[in-house]
C-alpha positions in Angstrom: -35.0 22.0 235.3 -34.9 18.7 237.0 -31.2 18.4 239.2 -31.3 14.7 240.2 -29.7 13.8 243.9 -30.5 17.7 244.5 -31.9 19.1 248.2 -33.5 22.5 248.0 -30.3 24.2 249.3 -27.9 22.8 246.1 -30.9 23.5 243.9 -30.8 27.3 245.3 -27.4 27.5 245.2 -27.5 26.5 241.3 -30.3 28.4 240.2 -28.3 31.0 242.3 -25.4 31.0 240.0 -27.6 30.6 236.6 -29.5 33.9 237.3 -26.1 35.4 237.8 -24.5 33.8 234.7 -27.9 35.0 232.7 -27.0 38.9 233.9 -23.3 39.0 233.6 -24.5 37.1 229.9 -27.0 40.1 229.2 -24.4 42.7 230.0 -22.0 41.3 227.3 -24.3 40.9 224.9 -26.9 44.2 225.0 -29.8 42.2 224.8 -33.0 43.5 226.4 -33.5 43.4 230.2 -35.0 40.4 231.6 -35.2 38.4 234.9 -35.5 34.8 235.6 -37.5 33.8 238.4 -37.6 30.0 239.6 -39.6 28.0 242.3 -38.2 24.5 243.8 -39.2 21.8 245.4 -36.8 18.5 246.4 -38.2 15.0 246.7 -37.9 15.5 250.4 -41.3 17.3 250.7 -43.5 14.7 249.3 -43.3 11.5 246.5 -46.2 12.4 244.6 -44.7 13.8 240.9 -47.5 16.3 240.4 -47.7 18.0 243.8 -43.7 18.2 243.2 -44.3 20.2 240.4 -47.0 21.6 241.8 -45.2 23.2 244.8 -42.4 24.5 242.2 -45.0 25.9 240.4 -46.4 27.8 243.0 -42.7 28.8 244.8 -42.5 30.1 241.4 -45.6 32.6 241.2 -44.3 33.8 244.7 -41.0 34.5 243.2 -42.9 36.3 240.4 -44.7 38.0 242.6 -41.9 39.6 245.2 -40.8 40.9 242.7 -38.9 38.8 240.1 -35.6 37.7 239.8 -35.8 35.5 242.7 -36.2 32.1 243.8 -38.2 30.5 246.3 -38.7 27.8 247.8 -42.3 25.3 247.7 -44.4 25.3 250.8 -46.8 22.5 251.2 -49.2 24.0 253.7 -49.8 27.1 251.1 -51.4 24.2 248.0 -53.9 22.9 250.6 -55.1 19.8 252.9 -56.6 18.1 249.9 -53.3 17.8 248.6 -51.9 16.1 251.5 -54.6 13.9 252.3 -54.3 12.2 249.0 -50.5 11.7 249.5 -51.4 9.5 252.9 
């Protein structure tokens, strides 16, 4: 989901409501548990389009893997210098 003009705190703050709008949604309609987990990442933390995604990508295994039904938030120092050093 791509929020133009969003920082990482309005991006939290809607993928905030949307996992509450997807439970209150599941308990009206019976359907079969499920969580939604989400990584994000803002423009701020680097202009390169594929190590954006890439740092969603990997906020969003960590999210997957605390648990679930989370978010969390990129960290560049966890993808790796090589990453950086082609950004310079």
């Amino acid at each position: 989901m791509l929020l133009p003009g969003a920082n990482v705190e309005r991006a939290a703050e809607v993928v905030g409501r949307l996992r509450v709008a997807l439970a209150q949604a599941h308990l009206l309609s019976g359907t079969p548990v499920f969580t939604a987990s989400f990584g994000i990442s803002d423009s701020t933390m680097t202009r390169e389009r594929e190590t954006l995604i890439r740092l969603a990508d990997e906020a969003l295994y960590r999210s997957k893997q605390a648990g679930r039904d989370c978010c969390t938030v990129g960290d560049a120092q966890l993808i790796g210098p090589a990453v950086a050093r082609r950004e310079r």
